[in-house]
C-alpha positions in Angstrom: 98.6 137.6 64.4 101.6 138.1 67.3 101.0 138.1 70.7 102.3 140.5 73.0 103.1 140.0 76.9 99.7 141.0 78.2 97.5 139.1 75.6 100.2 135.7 76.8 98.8 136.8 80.5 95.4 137.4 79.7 95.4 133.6 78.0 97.2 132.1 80.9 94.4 134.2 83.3 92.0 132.6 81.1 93.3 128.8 81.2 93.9 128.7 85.1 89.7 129.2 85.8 88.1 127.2 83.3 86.9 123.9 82.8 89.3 121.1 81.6 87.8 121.0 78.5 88.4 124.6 77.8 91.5 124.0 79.0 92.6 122.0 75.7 90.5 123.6 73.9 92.0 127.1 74.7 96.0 125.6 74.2 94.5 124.3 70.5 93.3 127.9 69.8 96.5 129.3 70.9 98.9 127.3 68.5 96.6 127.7 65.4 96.8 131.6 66.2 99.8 132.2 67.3 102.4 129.0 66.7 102.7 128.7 70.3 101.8 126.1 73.1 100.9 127.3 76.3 103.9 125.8 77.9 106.2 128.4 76.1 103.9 131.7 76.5 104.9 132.2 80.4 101.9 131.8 82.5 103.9 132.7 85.7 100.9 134.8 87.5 100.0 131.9 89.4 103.5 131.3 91.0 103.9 135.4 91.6 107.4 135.2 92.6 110.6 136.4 91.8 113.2 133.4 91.2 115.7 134.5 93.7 113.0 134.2 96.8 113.1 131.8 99.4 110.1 130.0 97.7 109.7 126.6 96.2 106.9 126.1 93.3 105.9 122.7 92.4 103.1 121.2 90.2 99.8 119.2 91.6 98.5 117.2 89.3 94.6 117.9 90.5 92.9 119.7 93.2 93.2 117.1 96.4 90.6 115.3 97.2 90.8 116.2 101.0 94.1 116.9 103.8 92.4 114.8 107.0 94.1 111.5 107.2 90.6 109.6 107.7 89.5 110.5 104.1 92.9 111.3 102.1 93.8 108.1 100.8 95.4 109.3 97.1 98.7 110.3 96.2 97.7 113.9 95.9 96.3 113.9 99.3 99.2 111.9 101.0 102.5 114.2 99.0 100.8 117.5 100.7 100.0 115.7 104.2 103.8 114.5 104.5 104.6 118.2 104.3 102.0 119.9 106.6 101.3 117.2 109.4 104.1 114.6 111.2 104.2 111.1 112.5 105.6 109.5 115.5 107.9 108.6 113.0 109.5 109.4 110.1 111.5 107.9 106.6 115.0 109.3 106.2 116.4 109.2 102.8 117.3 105.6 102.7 113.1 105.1 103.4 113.9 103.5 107.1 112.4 105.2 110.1 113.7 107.5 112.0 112.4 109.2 115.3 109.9 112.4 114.7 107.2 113.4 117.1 108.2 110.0 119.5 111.9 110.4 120.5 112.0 106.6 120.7 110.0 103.1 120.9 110.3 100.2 122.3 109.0 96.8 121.1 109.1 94.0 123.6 110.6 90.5 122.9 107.1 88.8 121.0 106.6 91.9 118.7 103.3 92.2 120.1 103.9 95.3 122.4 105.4 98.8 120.8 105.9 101.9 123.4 106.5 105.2 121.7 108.0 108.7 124.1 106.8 111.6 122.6 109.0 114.2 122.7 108.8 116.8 125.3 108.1 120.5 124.5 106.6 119.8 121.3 103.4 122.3 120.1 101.3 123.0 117.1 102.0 125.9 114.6 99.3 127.8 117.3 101.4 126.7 120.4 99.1 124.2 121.8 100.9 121.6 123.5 101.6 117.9 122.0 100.3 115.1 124.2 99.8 111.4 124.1 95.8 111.7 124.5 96.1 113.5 120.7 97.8 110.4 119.2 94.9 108.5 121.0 92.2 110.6 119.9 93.5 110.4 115.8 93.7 106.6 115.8 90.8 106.1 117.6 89.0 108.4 114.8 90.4 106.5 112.3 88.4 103.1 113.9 85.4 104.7 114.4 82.7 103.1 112.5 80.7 106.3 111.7 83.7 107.5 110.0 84.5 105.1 107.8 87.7 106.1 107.5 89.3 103.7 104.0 92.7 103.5 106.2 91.4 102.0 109.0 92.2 98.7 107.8 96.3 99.9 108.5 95.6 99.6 112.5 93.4 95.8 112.0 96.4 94.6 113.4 96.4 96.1 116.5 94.6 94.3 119.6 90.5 94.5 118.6 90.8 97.1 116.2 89.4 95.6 113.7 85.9 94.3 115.7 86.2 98.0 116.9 85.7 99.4 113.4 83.3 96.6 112.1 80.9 97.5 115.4 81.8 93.8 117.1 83.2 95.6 119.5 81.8 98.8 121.0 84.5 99.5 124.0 87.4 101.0 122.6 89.0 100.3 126.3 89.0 96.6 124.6 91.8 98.3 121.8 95.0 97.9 122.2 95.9 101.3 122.5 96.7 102.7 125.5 98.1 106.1 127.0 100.6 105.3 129.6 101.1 108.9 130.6 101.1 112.4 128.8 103.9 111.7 126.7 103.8 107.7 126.4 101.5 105.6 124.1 101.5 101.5 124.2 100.4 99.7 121.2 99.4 96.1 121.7 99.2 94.2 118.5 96.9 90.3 118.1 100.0 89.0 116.4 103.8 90.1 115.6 104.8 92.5 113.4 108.2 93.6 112.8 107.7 96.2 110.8 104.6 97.9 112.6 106.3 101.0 113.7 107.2 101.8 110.1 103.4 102.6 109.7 103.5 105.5 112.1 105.5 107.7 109.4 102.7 107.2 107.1 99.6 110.0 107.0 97.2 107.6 108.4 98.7 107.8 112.2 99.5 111.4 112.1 98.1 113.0 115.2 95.1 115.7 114.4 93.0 117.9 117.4 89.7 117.2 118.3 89.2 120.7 119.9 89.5 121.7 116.3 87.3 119.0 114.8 84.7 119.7 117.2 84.5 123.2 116.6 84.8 123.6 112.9 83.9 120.3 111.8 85.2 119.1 108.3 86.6 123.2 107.3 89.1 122.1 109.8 91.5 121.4 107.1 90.7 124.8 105.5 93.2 127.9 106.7 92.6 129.4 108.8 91.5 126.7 110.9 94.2 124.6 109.8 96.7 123.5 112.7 99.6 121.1 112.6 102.5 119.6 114.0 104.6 119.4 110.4 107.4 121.9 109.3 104.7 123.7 107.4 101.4 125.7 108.1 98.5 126.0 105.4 97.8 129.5 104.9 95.8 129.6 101.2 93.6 127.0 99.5 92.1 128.0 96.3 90.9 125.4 95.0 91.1 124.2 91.9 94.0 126.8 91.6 96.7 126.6 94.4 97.6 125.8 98.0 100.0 127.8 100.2 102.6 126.9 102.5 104.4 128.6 105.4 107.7 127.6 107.4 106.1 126.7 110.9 108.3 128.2 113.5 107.1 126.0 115.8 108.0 123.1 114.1 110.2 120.8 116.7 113.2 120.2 114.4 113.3 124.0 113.9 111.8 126.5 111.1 112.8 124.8 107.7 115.1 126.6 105.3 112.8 127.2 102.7 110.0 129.9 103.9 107.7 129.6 101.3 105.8 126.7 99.3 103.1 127.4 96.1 101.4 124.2 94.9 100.0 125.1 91.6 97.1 122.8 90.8 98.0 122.4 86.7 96.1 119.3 85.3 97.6 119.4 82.0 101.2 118.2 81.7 102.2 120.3 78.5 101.2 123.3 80.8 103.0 122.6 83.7 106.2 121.9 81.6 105.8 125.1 79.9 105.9 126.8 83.3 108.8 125.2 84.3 110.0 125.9 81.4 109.5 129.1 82.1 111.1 129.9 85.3 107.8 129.4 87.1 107.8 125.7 88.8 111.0 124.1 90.6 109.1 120.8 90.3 107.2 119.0 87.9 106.1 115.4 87.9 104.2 112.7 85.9 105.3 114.7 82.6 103.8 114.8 79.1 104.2 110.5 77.3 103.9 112.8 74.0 107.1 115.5 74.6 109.0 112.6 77.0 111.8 112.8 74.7 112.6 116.3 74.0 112.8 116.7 77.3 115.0 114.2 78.5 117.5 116.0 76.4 117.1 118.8 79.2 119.9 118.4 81.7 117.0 119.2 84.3 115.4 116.0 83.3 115.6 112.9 86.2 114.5 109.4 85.9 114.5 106.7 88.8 112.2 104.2 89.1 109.8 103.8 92.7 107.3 101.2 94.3 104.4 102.2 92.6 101.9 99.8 90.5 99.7 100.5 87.5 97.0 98.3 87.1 93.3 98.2 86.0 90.8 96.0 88.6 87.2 94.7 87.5 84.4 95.2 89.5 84.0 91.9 90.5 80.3 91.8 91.7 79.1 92.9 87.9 78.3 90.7 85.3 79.8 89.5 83.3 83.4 90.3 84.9 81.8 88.2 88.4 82.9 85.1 86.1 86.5 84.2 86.7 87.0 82.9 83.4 86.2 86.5 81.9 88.7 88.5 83.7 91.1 85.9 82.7 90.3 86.4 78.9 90.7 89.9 79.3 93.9 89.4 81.4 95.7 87.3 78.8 94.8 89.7 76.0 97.0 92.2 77.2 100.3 92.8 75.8 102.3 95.0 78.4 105.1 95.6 76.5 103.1 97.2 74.0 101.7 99.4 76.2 105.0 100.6 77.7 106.3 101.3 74.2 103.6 103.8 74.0 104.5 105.4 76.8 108.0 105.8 76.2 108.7 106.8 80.0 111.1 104.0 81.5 108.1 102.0 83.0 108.7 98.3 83.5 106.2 96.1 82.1 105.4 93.8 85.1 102.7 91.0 85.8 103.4 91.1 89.3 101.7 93.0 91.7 104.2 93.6 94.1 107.4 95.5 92.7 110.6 94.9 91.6 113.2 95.6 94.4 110.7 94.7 97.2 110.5 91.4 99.0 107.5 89.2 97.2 108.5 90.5 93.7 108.6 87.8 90.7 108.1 87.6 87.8 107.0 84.4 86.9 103.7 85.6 88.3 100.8 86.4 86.6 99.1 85.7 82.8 100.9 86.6 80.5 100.3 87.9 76.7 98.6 84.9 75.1 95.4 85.6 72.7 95.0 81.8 72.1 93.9 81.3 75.7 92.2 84.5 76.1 89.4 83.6 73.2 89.7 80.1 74.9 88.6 81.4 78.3 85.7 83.7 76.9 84.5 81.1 74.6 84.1 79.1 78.3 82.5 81.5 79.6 79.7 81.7 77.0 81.3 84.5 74.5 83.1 82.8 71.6 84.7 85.6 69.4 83.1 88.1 71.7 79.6 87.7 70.3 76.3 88.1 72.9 78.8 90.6 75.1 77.2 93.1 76.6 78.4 96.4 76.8 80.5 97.9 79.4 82.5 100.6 80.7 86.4 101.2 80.8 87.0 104.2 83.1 90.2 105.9 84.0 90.8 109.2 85.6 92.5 111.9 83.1 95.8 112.1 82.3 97.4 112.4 78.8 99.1 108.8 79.6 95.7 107.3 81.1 93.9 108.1 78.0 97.0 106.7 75.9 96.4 103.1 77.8 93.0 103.1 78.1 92.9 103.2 74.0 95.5 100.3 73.6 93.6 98.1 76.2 90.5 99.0 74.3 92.0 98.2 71.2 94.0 94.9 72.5 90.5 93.5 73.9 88.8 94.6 70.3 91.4 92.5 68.2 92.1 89.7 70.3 88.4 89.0 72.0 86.3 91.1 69.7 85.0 92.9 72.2 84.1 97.0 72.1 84.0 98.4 75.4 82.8 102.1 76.0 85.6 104.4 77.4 84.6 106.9 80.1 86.9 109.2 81.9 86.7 112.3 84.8 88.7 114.4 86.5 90.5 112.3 89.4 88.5 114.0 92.8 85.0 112.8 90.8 86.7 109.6 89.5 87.9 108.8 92.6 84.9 108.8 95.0 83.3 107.2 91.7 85.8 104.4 92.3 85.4 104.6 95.6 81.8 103.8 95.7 80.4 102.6 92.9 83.2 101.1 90.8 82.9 101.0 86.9 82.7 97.1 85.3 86.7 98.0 84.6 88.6 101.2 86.3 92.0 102.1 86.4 94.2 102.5 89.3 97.6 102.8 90.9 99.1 102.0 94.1 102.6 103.7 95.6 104.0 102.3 98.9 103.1 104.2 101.9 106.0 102.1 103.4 108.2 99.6 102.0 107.1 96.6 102.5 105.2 94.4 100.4 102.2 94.3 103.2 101.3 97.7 101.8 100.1 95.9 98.4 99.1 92.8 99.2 96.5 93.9 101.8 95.0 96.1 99.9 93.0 93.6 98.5 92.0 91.9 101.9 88.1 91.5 101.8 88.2 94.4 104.7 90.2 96.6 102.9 89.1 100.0 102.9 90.5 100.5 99.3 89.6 97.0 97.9 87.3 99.1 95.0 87.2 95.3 93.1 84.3 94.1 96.0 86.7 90.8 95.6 87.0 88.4 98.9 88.8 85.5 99.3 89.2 83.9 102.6 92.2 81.9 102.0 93.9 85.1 100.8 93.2 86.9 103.8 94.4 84.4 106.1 98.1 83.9 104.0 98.6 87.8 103.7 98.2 88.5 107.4 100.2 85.0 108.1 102.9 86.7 105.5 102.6 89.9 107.9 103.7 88.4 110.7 106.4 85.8 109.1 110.4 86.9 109.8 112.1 84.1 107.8 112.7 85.5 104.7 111.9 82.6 102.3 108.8 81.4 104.1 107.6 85.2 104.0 108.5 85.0 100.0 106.6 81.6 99.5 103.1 83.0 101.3 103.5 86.3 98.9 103.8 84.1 96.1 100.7 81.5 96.8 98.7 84.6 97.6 99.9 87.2 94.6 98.9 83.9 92.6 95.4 83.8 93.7 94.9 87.2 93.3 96.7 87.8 89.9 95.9 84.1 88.3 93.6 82.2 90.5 90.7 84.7 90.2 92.3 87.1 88.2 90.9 90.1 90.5 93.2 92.7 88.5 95.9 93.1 86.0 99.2 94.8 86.6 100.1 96.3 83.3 103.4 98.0 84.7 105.5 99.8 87.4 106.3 103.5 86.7 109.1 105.4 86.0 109.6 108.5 88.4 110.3 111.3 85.4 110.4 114.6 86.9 112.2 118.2 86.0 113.8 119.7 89.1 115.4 123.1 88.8 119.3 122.8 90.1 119.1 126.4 92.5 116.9 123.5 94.8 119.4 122.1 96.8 119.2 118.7 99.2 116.2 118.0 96.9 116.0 114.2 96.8 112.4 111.7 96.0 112.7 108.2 97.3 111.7 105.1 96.1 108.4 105.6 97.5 108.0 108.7 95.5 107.8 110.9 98.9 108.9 114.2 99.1 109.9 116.3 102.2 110.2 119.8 101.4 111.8 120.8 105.0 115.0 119.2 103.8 115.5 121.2 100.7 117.0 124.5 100.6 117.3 127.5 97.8 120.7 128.3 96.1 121.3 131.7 96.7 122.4 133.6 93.3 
């Protein structure tokens, strides 16, 4: 049977509006009919544009969980909201800050007081003015109680902010945040931080309107309600399918070069690198373990490694992984390197939780492969050679290469423990809020930097963390990461990482790092300037298109 142009259409019409599972099954239909993948039968409706426009097309790996910076907390979430809202700050390419919505800041001689100046002039996309009581407003949403906004924990260090969000405090006069005039907000912290205005580049602290809260309530974030400070305006969501972008041309550093963005929301990998493939993505990310190396032979093909962490976390509170001993069994039955052979992508197999090439890293941390000691730990904890345990749940969120590590875990914790755990997976907006809530007895999860500084992964595990899904607590932890917070001599900063990374990683064994991951992308050449930092962060405003 041969296909013809329309029958290719009407399969990718087809495989853009069904179910995941149709999804797959549809591609397997296609290559026993016709020889062909997907990824070679040009499914370019969804980008509908010609290749010479002023128009960048990049993949989304899922439909995003939400765009309000109290509730998107992913990586999906965050890569859109760097593009379509702005921060008192902002990284430049080297990842330091750099002056965005504040024109300046000031920190006084104890590191306890930061004064940002807003910039003058500045609007929103529908030519509202930008003031210091906005910036006020958003952070002081982000401590509310009722909102329980997962972020909040980024502003604990601020003066009361964290008895603010925990109800202890119910004057928010008592914060230390303060508006100084229309275009001057003070910060005061409870102790120094050097590095505290670096979090005011991250989508946490970027400045929202209540007039538009108030009247449209959580559609806010929806076009056409959609406002924003950032070098581009939302103008289509179809979820599940794609999100639009427009050049703001009331965007402060000017209108950006390239006019028009397309997201396309394309789950499957082998897809997306068939539309690119195809002329109909710039950009594609996380690609396909299974095809990794034919297309590195593509002179398209990038590699660079970034701060991000792959690990899987037990749910602490559940038996039997409440018993120490347990998630140190399961810990030491995993062999890393193993796993990264798998994958065949450039990760670094790493027992550390912080990453290589950031203060804290080492690799002398953590337990290491070492099946003698893992049957010795579960036969202490009352399951010699795996017998009388009960079943549980290994959960990750799909992706071709989550499935392909789930399985070796699964298999690892058969051979070496003789244990069968149940794998369950779901699409990563469920799995999330699943994780989120009500984490499975194992999950998987990833952390990138939202700045670059080890802070950003060792607090997330603080018992008040907003994205602590392991329901873990230690008190002594708490106390030497927000002591390692405040530290400026490098080696005593080092030292606290390394007593606390080893109570979290070998102590209590709360989660294992399996490995830090490769950045493999395709980028099409006619997108020039087009750079992604260490921290995996892409700024579309400083790209431009090649002209033919």
């Amino acid at each position: 049977m041969s296909f013809n142009l329309r029958s290719k259409s009407l399969l990718c019409d087809v495989a853009y509006n069904m179910s995941p599972l149709l999804k797959i099954f549809s591609i397997v239909l296609q290559i026993s009919l016709a020889g062909l993948l997907v990824l070679s039968t040009g499914c370019t409706r969804s980008a509908n544009r010609d290749k010479d426009s002023n128009t960048f097309v990049f993949r989304i790996a899922a439909e995003p969980p939400h765009l309000d910076p109290i509730r998107g907390i992913d990586h999906v979430s965050i890569d859109l909201m760097n593009n379509l809202l702005e921060g008192l700050m902002q990284f430049d390419r080297d990842m330091s800050v750099i002056p965005a919505l504040a024109t300046r800041y000031e920190v006084s001689k104890d590191k306890t007081v930061y004064t940002f100046y807003l910039r003058k002039d500045v609007v929103w996309s529908d030519g509202v003015p930008f003031t210091a009581e906005q910036v006020f407003y958003s952070w002081k949403r982000m401590l509310e109680p009722k909102n329980a906004a997962e972020f909040a924990y980024f502003f604990y260090d601020i003066e009361n902010a964290e008895d603010y969000n925990s109800g202890k405090v119910t004057d928010f006069s008592k914060v230390g945040i303060k508006v100084l005039d229309p275009l001057t907000v003070q910060v005061t912290l409870a102790r120094p931080i050097g590095f505290w205005a670096t979090m005011t580049a991250t989508p946490a602290f970027f400045p929202v309107r209540e007039d538009l809260i108030e009247k449209h309530g959580s559609s806010w974030i929806q076009p056409p309600h959609f406002q924003t400070l950032g070098p581009y305006k939302l103008t289509s969501w179809e979820h599940d399918k794609q999100l639009v972008f427009e050049a703001n041309e009331k965007y402060w550093e000017g209108t950006p070069p390239i006019k028009k963005v397309i997201g396309l929301i394309v789950e499957e990998a082998t897809t997306a690198v068939g539309l690119f493939e195809d002329g109909a993505l710039d950009l594609v990310r996380h690609l396909p373990t299974q095809d990794v190396e034919r297309i590195k032979k593509d002179a398209r093909y990038h590699k660079q490694s970034y701060f991000r962490g792959y690990y899987y976390g037990f749910n602490t509170t559940k038996k039997p992984f409440n018993n120490p001993k347990v998630r140190k069994a399961f810990a030491h039955a995993v062999d890393r390197h193993a796993i990264v052979s798998v994958l065949k992508g450039g990760q670094q197999a790493s027992a550390s939780w912080i990453p290589e090439g950031m203060l804290g890293y080492n690799a002398s941390i953590g337990l290491s492969y070492n099946p003698d000691l893992a049957k010795k730990y579960l036969a202490e904890a009352g399951y010699p050679g795996g017998k009388g345990f009960p079943h549980a749940e290994l959960s990750f969120d799909q992706r071709d290469d989550n499935k392909l590590v789930a399985e070796a875990l699964q298999g690892m914790w058969t051979k070496d423990l003789g244990v069968k755990l149940e794998i369950v997976s779901m699409e990563w907006k469920v799995y999330l809020d699943k994780t989120r809530t009500d984490p499975y007895p194992i999950y998987r999860m990833g952390w990138g930097a939202d700045f670059p500084d080890p802070n950003n992964f060792m607090d997330l595990f603080l018992s008040n963390s907003g994205t602590n899904d392991t329901n873990w607590s230690n008190p002594n932890y708490d106390k030497i990461v927000r002591e390692a917070a405040g530290e400026t001599i490098y080696v005593r900063r080092k030292n606290l990482y390394d007593q606390a990374q080893r109570m979290l990683l070998e102590q209590d064994a709360v989660i294992i790092p399996l490995f830090t991951e490769s950045n493999d992308y395709l980028a099409d050449p006619r997108v020039r300037n087009f750079y992604l930092d260490k921290m995996n962060n892409m700024f579309i405003k400083r790209f431009e298109i090649a002209a033919d």
